[in-house]
N, C-alpha and C positions, 0 to 999 in steps of 0.2 A: 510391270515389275513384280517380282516378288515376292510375298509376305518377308522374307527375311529381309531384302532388299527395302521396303517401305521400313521395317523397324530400323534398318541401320542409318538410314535418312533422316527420320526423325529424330535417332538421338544426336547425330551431326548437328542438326540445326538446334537444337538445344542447347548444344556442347558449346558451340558459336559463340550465343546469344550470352551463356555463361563467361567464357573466354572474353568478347568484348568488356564486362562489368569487373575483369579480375585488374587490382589497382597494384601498380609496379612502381618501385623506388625510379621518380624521374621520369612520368609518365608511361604512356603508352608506348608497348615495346613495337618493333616493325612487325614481328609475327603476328599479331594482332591487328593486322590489318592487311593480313596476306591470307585470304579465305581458301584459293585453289590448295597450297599447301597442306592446310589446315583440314580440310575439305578429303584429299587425298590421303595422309596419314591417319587419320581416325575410324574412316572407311577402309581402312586396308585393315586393319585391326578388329575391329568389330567383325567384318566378314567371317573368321575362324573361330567366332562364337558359337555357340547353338541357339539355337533360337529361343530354347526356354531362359539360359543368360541373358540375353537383347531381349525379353520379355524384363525379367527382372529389373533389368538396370536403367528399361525406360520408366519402371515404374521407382525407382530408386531417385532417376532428377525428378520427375512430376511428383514427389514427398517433398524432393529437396525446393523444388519453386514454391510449392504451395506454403512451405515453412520460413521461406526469403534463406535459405542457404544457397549456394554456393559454390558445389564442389569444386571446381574446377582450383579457385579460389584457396579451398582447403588442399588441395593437392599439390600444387604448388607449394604451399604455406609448409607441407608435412616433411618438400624435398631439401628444405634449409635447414633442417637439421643435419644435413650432411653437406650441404656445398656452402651453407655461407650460416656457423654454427653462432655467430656472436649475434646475429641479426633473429636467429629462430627466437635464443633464450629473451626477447625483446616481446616475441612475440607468441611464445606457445600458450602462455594463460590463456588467450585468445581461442584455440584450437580443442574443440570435444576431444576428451583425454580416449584411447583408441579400448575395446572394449579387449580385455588381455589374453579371454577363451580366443577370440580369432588370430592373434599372434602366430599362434602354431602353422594355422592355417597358409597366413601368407607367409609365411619363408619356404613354407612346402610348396608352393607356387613359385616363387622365386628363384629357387633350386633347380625344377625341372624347366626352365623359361632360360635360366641362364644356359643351360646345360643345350640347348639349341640355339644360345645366339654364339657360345663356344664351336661348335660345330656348323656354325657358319661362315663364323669366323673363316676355319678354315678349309671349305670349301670356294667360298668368294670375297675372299680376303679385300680386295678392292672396292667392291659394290658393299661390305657392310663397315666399311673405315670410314663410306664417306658420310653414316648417319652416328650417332651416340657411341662414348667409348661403353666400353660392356660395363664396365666393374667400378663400384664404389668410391674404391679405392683411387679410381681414377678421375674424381669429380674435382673441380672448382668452383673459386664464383664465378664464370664465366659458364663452366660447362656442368649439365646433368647426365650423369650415364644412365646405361636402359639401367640396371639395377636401381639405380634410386627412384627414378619416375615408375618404375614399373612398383615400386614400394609405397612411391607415394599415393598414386592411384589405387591401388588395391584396397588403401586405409579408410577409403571413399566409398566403398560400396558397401552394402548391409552383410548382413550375415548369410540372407538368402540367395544374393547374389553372389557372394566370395564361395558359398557352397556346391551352386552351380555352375561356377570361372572353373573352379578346382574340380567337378566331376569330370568336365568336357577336357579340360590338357592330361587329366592322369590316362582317361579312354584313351586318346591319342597317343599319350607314351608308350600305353600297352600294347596299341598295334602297330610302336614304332614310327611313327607321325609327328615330324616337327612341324607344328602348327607356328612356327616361327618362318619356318622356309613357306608357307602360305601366304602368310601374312605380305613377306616381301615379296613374293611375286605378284598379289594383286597389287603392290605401289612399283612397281619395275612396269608393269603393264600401263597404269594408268602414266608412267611417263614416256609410253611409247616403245619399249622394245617387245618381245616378242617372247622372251625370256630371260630365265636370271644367266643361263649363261653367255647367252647376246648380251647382256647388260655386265658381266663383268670381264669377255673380251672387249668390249669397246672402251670400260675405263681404265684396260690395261695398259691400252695404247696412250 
């Protein structure tokens, strides 16, 4: 394997071991106990990292176990202010108040992430309807769209790492790089097809 490959591994099995400890209204959900999924989404995402990012952010959980935080836990925690708002105000005293210099930061992230899950929209209109609706706007208690989870996570990493998240997608903007269309092809791959557009004639039919 590797070196990128052994950091993306580690922080999965991290990410897990967090994910297992994170406590849900009415127990244990079913994705918490479905690793292959769990397993394959986080790996597919990490992959479009740089490797000084996946430096950073394994060094981001190895602070956060050493200090008994969380993240996962707080990420989660960050998306209920948008999908289930009476339940946050319950619990955001709870929650480290978000540091407001990196504010900027993440919407600027946000922005150009969205602006590729747009454009993939439509391109494979079928193959990205069947994971998260895109937009905010469109969350429940039931459902998180990539806009909110991709907010709530961002609010999880340091400064160090939100600053090298954001160096690596703006490079790729610049050379016109949806590192979103990456992303989904390493989890199209790991379920077997051969490509995204094998993967969105087949769920055309």
């Amino acid at each position: 394997m590797s070196k990128k490959d052994d950091l993306v591994t580690t922080i999965v099995e991290i990410e897990w071991c967090m994910f297992q400890n994170v406590r849900n209204v009415g127990g244990t959900a079913p994705c918490q106990r479905d690793y292959e999924t769990f397993e394959i989404m986080r790996y597919s995402q990490a992959m479009s990292w740089s490797e000084a990012t996946l430096e950073s952010y394994l060094d981001d959980l190895s602070a956060a176990e050493e200090s008994g935080r969380n993240l996962l836990t707080e990420k989660y925690a960050r998306m209920m202010e948008s999908t289930s708002p009476l339940e946050y105000e319950r619990i955001k005293e709870l929650i480290a108040p978000l540091d407001p210099e990196v504010t900027p930061l993440i919407e600027r992230i946000v922005q150009i992430e969205l602006k590729w899950q747009e454009e993939l929209l439509e391109k494979y209109p079928h193959l990205v309807r069947r994971g998260r609706p895109i937009h905010s706007s469109e969350d429940t208690s039931f459902t998180t769209s990539f806009e909110t989870y991709l907010r709530g996570e961002l609010a999880t990493y340091s400064p160090k790492t939100l600053d090298l998240y954001y160096d690596n997608i703006a490079d790729h903007e610049r050379k016109g790089t949806n590192l979103g269309m990456m992303t989904l092809e390493y989890m199209t791959k790991r379920y077997g097809y051969n490509s995204l557009e094998e993967a969105e004639a087949r769920l055309t039919k």
